[in-house]
N, C-alpha and C positions, 0 to 999 in steps of 0.2 A: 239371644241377643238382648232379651229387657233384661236378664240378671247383671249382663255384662255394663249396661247403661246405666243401669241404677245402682250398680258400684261405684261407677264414676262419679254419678251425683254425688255421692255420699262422699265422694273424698272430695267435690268443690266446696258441699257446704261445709264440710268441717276445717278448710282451711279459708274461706268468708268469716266466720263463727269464730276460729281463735288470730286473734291480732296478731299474736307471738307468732305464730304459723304464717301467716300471711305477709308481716314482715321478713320472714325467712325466704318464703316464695319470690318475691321481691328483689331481694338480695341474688339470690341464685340464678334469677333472668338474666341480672344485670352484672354479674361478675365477667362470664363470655367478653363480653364488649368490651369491659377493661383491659382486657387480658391480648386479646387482637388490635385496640387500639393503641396501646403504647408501644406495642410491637414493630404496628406498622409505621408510625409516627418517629421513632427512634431511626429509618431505618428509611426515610423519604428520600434521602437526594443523598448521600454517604461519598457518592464520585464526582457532583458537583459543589462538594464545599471541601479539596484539595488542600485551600490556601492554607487552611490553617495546619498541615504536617508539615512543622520546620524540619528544613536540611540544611547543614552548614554548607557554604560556599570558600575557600581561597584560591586565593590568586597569587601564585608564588613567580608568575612569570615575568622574567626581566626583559623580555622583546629579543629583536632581532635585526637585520638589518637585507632587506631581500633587491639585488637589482637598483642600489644605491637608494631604496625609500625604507623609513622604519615601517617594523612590524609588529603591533603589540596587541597578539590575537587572545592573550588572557583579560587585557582591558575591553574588549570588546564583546565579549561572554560577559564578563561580569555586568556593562553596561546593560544587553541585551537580555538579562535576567530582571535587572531591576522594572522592564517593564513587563514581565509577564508574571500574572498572578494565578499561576496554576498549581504552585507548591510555596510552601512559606519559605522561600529562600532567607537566610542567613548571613550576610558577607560578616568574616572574622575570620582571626587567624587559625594557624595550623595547632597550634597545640589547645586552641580553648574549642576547636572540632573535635581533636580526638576524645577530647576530654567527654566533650558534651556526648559525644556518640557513645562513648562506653560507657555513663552513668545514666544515656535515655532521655538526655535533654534536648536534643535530634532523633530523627528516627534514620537517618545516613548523612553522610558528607562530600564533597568532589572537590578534588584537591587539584591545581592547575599546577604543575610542577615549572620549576623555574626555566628548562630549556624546552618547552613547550612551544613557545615562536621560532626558536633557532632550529626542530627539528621540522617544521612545517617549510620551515626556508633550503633545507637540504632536498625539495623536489627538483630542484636543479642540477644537485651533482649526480656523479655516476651513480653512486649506490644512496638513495635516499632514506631517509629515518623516518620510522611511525612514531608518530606524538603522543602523548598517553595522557589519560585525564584521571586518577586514582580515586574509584568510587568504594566507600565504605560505609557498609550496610549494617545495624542490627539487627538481627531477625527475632531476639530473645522479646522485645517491647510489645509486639501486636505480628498478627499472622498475617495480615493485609496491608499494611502499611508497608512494607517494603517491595512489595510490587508496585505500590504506586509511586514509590522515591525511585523505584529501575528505571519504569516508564521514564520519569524526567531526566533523568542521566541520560536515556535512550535521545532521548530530546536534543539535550544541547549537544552530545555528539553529532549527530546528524544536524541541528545549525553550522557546525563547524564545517562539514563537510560540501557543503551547499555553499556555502558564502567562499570557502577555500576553490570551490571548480566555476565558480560564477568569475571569482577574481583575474586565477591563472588563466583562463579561455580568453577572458574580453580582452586582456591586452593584445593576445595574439590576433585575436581578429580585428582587433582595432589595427593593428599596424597593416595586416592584408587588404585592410580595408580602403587606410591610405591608399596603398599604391594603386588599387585598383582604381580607384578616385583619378588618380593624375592620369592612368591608362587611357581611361574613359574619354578625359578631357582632352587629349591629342589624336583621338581617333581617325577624325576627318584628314588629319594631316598625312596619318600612316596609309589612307584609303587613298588621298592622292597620289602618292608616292606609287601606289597598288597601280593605280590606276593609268599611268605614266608611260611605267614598263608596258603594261599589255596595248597602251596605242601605240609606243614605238614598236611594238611586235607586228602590231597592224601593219602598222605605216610603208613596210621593209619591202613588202611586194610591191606596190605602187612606187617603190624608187626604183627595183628590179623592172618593172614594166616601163618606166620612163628612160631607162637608160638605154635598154631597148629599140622601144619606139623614136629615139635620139637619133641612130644611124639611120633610120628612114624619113623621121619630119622633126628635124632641127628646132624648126617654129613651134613647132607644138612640143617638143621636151623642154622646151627655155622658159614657156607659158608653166609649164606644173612645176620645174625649179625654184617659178620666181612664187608660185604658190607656199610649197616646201620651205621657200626661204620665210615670206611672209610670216608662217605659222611659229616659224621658228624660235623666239622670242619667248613667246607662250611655250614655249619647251624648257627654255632655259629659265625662266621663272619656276617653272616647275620642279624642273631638277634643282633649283640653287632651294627653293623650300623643300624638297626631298631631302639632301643633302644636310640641310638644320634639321630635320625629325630626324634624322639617323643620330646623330651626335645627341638628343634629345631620348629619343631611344636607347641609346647605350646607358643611359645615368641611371633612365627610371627600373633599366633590367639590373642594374646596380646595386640599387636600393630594395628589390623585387628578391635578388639571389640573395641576402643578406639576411631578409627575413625568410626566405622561403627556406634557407638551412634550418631555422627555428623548427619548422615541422617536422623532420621525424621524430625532435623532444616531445614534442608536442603529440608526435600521434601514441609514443611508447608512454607519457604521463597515462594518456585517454586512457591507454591497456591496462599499466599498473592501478587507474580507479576501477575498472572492471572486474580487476581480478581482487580488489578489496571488497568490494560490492558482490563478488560470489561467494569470496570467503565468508563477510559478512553472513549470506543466505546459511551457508553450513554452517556457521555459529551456531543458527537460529535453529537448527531442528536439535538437539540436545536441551536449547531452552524449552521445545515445543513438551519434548517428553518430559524431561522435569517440573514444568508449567503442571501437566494433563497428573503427572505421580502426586506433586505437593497436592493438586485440586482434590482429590482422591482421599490424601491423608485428612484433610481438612472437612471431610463431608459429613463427621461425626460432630463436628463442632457448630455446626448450624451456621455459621459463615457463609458470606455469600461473592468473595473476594478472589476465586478459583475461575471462576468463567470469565471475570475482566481478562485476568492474565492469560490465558490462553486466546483471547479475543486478542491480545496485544500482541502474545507471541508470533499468533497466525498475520497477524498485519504487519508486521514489522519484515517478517519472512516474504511476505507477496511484494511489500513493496520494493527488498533488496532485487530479487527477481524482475521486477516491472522497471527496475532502473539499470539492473544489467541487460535486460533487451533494448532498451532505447539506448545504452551505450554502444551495443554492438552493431545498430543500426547505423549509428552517425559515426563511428570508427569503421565502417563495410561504405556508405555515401564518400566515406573522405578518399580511401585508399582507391575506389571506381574513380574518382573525378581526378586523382593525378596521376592513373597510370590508363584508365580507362581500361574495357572490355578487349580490343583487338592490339591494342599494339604489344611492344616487346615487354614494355614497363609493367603492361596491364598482367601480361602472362608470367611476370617474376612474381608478380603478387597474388595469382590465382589460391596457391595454396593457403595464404593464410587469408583471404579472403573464403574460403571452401571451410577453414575449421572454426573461422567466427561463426559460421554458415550452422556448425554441426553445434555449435554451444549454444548457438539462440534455439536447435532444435530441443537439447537436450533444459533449456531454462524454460521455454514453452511447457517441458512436459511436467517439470516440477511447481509449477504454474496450473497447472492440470491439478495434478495431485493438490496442490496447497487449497485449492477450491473445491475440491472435492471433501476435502478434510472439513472446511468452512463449513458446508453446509450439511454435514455430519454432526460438527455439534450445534449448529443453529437450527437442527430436525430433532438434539436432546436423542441421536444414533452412536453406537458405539463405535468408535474408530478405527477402523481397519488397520491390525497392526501391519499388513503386507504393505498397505500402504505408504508406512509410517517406513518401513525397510525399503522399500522402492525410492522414495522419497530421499533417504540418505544414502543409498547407492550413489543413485542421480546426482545427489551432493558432491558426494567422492570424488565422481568420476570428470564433472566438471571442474572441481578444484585443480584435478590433477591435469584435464587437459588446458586451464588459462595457467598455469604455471609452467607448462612445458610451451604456451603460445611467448608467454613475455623472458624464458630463460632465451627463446631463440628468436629474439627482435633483432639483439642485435647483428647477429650472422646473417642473417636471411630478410628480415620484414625493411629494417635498417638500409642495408644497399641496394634492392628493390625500388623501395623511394628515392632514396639518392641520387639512381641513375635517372629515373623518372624526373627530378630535378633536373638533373645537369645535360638531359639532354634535352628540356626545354630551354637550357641556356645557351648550347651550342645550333640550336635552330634559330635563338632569336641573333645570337653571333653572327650565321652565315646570313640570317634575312638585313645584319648592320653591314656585310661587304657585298651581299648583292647590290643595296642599292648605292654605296659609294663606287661600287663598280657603273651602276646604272647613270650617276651623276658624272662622273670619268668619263661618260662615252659620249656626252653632248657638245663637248665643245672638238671632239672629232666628228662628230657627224656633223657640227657647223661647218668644220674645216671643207666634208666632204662635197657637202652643198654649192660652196664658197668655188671649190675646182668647180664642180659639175657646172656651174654658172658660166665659169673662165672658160672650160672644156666646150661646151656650148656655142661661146663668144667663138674660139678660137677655131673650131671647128671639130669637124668627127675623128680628128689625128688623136685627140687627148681623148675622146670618150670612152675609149677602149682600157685605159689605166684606169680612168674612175670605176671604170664597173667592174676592175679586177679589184678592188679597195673594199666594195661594198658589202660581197656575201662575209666578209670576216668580222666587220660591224653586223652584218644581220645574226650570225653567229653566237657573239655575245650577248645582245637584246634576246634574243631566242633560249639562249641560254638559263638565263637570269629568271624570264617570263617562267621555266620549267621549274626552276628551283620554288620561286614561291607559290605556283601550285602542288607539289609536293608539300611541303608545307601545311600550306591549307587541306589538303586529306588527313594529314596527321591530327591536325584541329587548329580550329583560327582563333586569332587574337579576342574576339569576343568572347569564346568558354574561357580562354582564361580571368575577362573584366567581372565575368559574370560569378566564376568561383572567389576572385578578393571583393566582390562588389553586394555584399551580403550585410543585412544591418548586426553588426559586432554586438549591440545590447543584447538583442533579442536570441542571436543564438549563445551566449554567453548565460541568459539567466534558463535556454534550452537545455543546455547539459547541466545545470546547477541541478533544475530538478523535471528529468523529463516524462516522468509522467505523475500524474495526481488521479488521486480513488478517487471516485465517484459514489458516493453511498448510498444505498435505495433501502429506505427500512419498509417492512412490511408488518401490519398492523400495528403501528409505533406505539410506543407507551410510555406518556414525557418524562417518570420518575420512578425512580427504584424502591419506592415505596409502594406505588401500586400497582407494580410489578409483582413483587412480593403479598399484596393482600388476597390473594389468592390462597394462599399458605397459610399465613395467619388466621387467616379464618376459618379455615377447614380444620386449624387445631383445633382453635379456639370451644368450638363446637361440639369436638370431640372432649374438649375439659369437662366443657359447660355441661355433657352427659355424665361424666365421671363425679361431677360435684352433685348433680342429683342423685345417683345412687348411693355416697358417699351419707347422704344426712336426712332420706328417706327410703322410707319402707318399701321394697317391692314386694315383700306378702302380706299377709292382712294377722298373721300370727294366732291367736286362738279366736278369730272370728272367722277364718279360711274355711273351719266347718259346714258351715252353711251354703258354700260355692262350689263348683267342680273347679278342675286345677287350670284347664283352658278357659273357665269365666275369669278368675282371679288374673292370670294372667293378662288377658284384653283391657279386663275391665280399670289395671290398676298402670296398665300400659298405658291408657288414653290419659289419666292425668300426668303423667311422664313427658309423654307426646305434647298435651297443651302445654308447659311449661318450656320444653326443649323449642317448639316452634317460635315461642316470645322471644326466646332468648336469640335463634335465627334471625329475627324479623330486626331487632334492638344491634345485631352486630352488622347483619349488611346494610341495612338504613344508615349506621352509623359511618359507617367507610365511605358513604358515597354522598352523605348530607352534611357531616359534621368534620368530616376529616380532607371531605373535598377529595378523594381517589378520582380517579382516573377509570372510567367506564363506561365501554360503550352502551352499552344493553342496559340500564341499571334496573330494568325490572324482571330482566331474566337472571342479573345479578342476584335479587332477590327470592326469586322464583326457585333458582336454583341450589339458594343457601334453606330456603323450609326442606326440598328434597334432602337435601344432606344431612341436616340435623335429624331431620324422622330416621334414615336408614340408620346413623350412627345412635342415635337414641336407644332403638330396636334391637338393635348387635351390642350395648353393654346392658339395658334391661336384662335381655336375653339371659346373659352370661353372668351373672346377679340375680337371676330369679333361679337359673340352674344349680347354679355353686356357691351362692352366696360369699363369703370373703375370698373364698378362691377366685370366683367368677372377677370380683374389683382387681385383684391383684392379675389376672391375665387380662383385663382391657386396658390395666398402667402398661402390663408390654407390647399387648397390640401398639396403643401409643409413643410407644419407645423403638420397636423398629420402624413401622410407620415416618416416623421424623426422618429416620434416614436413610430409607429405600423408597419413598414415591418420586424422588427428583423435586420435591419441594426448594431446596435452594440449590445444588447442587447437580447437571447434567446427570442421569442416572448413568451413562455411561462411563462415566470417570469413578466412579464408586467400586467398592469390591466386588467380586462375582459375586459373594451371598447376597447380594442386596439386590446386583441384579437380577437373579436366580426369583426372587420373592415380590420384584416389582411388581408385575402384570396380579399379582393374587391381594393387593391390597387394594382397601375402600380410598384410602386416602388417593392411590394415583386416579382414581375417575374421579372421584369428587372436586380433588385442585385443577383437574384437564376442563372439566365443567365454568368452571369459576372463571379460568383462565379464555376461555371460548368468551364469556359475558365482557369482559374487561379487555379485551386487544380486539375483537369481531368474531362473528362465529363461524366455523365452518362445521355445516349441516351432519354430517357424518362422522364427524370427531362427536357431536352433542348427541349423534343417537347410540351409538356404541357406549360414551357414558352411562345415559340415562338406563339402555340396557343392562350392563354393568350391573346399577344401585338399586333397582330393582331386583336385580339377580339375587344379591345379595340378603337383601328384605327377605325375597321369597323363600330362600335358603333356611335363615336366621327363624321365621315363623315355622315352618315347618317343624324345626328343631325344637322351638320351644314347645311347641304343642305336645312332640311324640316325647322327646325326652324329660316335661315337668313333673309329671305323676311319679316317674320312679324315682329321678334325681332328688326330688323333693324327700322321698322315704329314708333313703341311701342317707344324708346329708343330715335328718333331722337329728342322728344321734351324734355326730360328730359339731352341730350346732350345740348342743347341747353341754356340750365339752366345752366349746369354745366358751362360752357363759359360764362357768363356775370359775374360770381364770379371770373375770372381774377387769378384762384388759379390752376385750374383743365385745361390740354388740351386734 
């Protein structure tokens, strides 16, 4: 141990003692740092400064004309771009786009073609037109730049689509809304009308019992006639305002059926956005896999632009999913509430209510999988490719069953509602001639009262016609009374205030977008910059040992004599080591003092970057003191798969198998999992398996040098020897 010490001294003071030396020491702490801070600095926020990848924009559309209002949904993108500065939008024309994009003065273009309004306006006819937005991309200019120009296309497509179901929906509810409004406001009028009939229902025994009681006490049936008559007044007010709700009633179910044809457009639109919004989702898994292949190709080139896209891919996919189930939701609430659970209407429409049923189960499961997939690559786990074929079965097989639901709307979903329509129109029909029947019958039972009085006056000779008069008026009241209880089990006039009587904004901007992500990040990390200093540093470090062995001595050359080959080797390790730890201490201090990173722990940041440097120190020492130029040329390839098998920028799983095959045996993946524990929070068991790990490797790396220096050194000495008379090699 003192031979080993006093080697080391000997190489402090000899590099105190020459300036030129100690300038050079100097120099070589402090390269490291440079070398990871422009790295990481270059590389801070990359996804938050967007604005500046111009894309061209035109606008070739000449509007349209929808429902007697214009429509000019290209002036309305283009307006709605100018205010968002997420991408350097562009507005010019069509040929200084193409131009620009295929000589690289854009990195893509979106061209609004000129029937672009007029097809959004064909939702109306029978067979309507999809509206096209012409995106063109160069991919030759940059490998990441056109994923971020996709996203923004992705972008205003979906503006489009939101503002287009926010638009068509409000009107319709707006006008449901009306009439439910004016419903609402005559209520009391149609409840007296209710309430009319069922007292004349009452009232029919007590004139049965008085006419009765008539042929035994004259006095006393003349006392409850002239009661009956009294009240009677207050009858005929009541029917003469019965009578005005009926003719009231007929206008507003007028206006009611005129809009309520509207809906079954209305319900087959909802379906045709459903089955856009699945296809949409099946788009999206051929993106996922082309996303997960480019990421893949890309993972040699140190880019870090392969895991946005597939983060996009995966979002864009969940959300088509999350907006097909809240359609099928509120397309299953609509067709329950006008045909309802038990009646006929409700039973025409079970089926297609049973296969909305089977698609939200089958969009659940894909829903499933798509999260499962998420936190696959957000655990940096290989992606199950069963899942990945699961996932586009489920696609398939959904596509094909809302294509088979909206080819057969119209046969079956179509006159289901219809009927369900039309025979709330022929119920509220018979409840406008019951009570004009009900109003018809009062000024007969004046009439009847009118006798009964005379009959009375005149004696018990008449009372026997009045009471053969009466069971056929009790007849029709009793009648009437039946009907609109019937009726009413069917469902009363309030479900239906209550169904037009909905706020039309609010569900209007509900199907635009009915649901929104919720994001929960976990160990967040504000910037992509220090996100990435994990990486960068652990190269860095790895240079910064390369560049020591590069331009100092690891054997002592015709002074080795004097030492055994394990003192030489310790002894000239330890100035190696001091050198290698400055240059640790100068690169993590400098990421977290001077560059301002992002780190929670910064002194286990620290802590953890001397540990690395000494292991990686020790493993090219090593491999340099064994083999001398061989040893430097295999720690440049250590270095060189290293870059692209520990998942430094790239999810290891999206990489080749060799890479994967090699991950778990390299220093670099503990040392960047280390790093990465310090800078997002630790979790205790990830930090001792590292630490285990680099230790491991020390312990390995010593071992070797020890047994293997004495011979290698002999082996080597003549082949150095060689290398020296080429005057090329030191």
């Amino acid at each position: 141990m003192k031979r080993i010490l006093t080697l080391y001294g000997h190489d402090l003071r000899s590099i105190y003692k020459s300036w030129t030396t100690l300038i050079i020491i100097i120099g070589l702490a402090c390269l490291p740092s440079l070398y990871a801070w422009f790295n990481i600095k270059a590389t801070w926020d990359p996804y938050g400064n967007t604005q500046g990848i111009p894309l061209a924009v035109v606008n070739n559309d000449t509007g349209a004309v929808l429902e007697g209002k214009p429509l000019r949904l290209g002036d309305d993108i283009v307006e709605e771009l100018r205010h968002n500065d997420k991408i350097g939008w562009v507005f010019t024309s069509e040929s200084k786009a193409r131009e620009g994009v295929r000589r690289g003065d854009y990195y893509a273009s979106l061209v609004i073609p000129t029937d672009f309004s007029k097809k959004i306006a064909t939702v109306l006819d029978d067979e309507p037109d999809k509206a096209v937005i012409i995106y063109t991309v160069n991919e030759k200019i940059n490998a990441v730049a056109p994923k971020i120009t996709s996203s923004g296309a992705s972008a205003v497509i979906e503006e489009v689509r939101q503002q287009f179901v926010k638009t068509a929906n409000g009107t319709i509810f707006r006008i449901l809304n009306e009439v439910g409004v004016e419903l609402e406001n005559e209520l009391p009028t149609i409840n007296k009308v209710r309430e009319l009939v069922f007292k004349l229902e009452g009232i029919f025994p007590e004139l049965n019992q008085a006419a009765a009681l008539a042929e035994r006490d004259i006095s006393r049936a003349d006392g409850l006639v002239r009661k009956v008559q009294d009240n009677l007044p207050l009858a005929a007010q009541l029917a003469k305002e019965g009578e005005e709700l009926t003719g009231k009633l007929v206008r507003y179910l007028g206006v009611s059926s005129e809009v309520l044809e509207g809906v079954p457009a209305a319900v087959k639109q909802n379906l045709q956005l459903l089955e856009q919004s699945i296809l949409a989702t099946q788009q999206f898994i051929p993106l996922l896999r082309e996303s997960a292949g480019q990421a893949g190709a890309e993972a040699g080139a140190g880019v870090g632009g392969g895991s946005a896209a597939i983060e996009a891919s995966l979002t864009a996919a969940q959300n088509s999913v999350e907006r097909g189930t809240a359609a099928i939701d509120g397309i299953s609430s609509l067709l329950r509430q006008l045909g309802g659970e038990s009646t006929a209407a409700g039973g025409a429409l079970s089926p297609a209510l049973n296969q909305l049923q089977e698609l939200k189960s089958e969009l659940l499961r894909q829903g499933q999988l798509l999260t499962s997939i998420r936190d696959a690559v957000d655990k940096q786990e290989q992606v199950d490719a069963e899942r990945l074929k699961e996932l586009s079965r489920l696609s398939d097989e959904t596509a094909e069953r809302i294509r088979g639901l909206v080819s057969g709307y119209d046969s079956g979903i179509e006159p289901a509602i219809t009927g369900a329509l039309n025979g709330a129109k022929s119920r509220a029909e018979e409840a406008q001639k019951l009570l004009q029947e009900a109003s018809s019958s009062l000024p007969e039972m004046e009439q009847i009262l009118k006798d009964a009085a005379r009959g009375l006056r005149v004696g018990g000779a008449e009372l026997a016609a009045i009471r053969g008069r009466l069971p056929d008026a009790q007849e029709r009241v009793a009648s009437a009374a039946d009907r609109i209880r019937e009726l009413e089990k069917q469902g009363n006039i309030q479900e239906v205030i209550d169904l037009l009587r909905n706020n039309f904004e609010k569900e209007s901007a509900f199907f635009a977008e009915p649901v929104r992500l919720q994001e929960q990040k976990l160990f967040p990390i504000p910037n992509y910059g220090s996100a990435m200093s994990p990486f960068f540093t652990t190269m860095s470090l790895w240079a910064g040992a390369l560049m020591l062995v590069s331009l100092l001595a690891v054997n002592l050359g015709s002074e080795e004599g004097g030492y055994r080959s394990y003192q030489v080797y310790f002894g000239r390790f330890l100035t190696f080591l001091t050198i290698a730890l400055v240059q640790s201490v100068l690169v993590t201090a400098g990421d977290i003092y001077i560059l301002k990173a992002y780190v929670v722990h910064p002194w286990a940041f620290i802590g953890f970057g001397l540990l690395i440097s000494a292991v990686f120190m020790l493993i090219v020492y090593t491999l340099v003191s064994l083999l001398g130029n061989a040893g430097k040329a295999l720690s440049i390839v250590l270095l060189v798969l290293q870059l692209a098998g520990s998942g430094g920028t790239f999810p290891i799983e999206v990489t080749p198998s060799f890479f994967q095959a090699i991950y778990h045996w390299l220093p670099f993946t503990y040392a960047i999992s280390l790093l990465r524990e310090a800078v997002g929070g630790i979790v205790d068991d990830r930090v001792v398996r590292d630490l285990w790990s680099m230790l491991g490797y020390a312990a390995v790396t010593i071992v070797l040098g020890i047994t293997l220096k004495p011979y290698l050194n002999r082996l080597s000495s003549r082949l150095l020897r060689k290398e020296k008379t080429s005057r090329l090699l030191h």
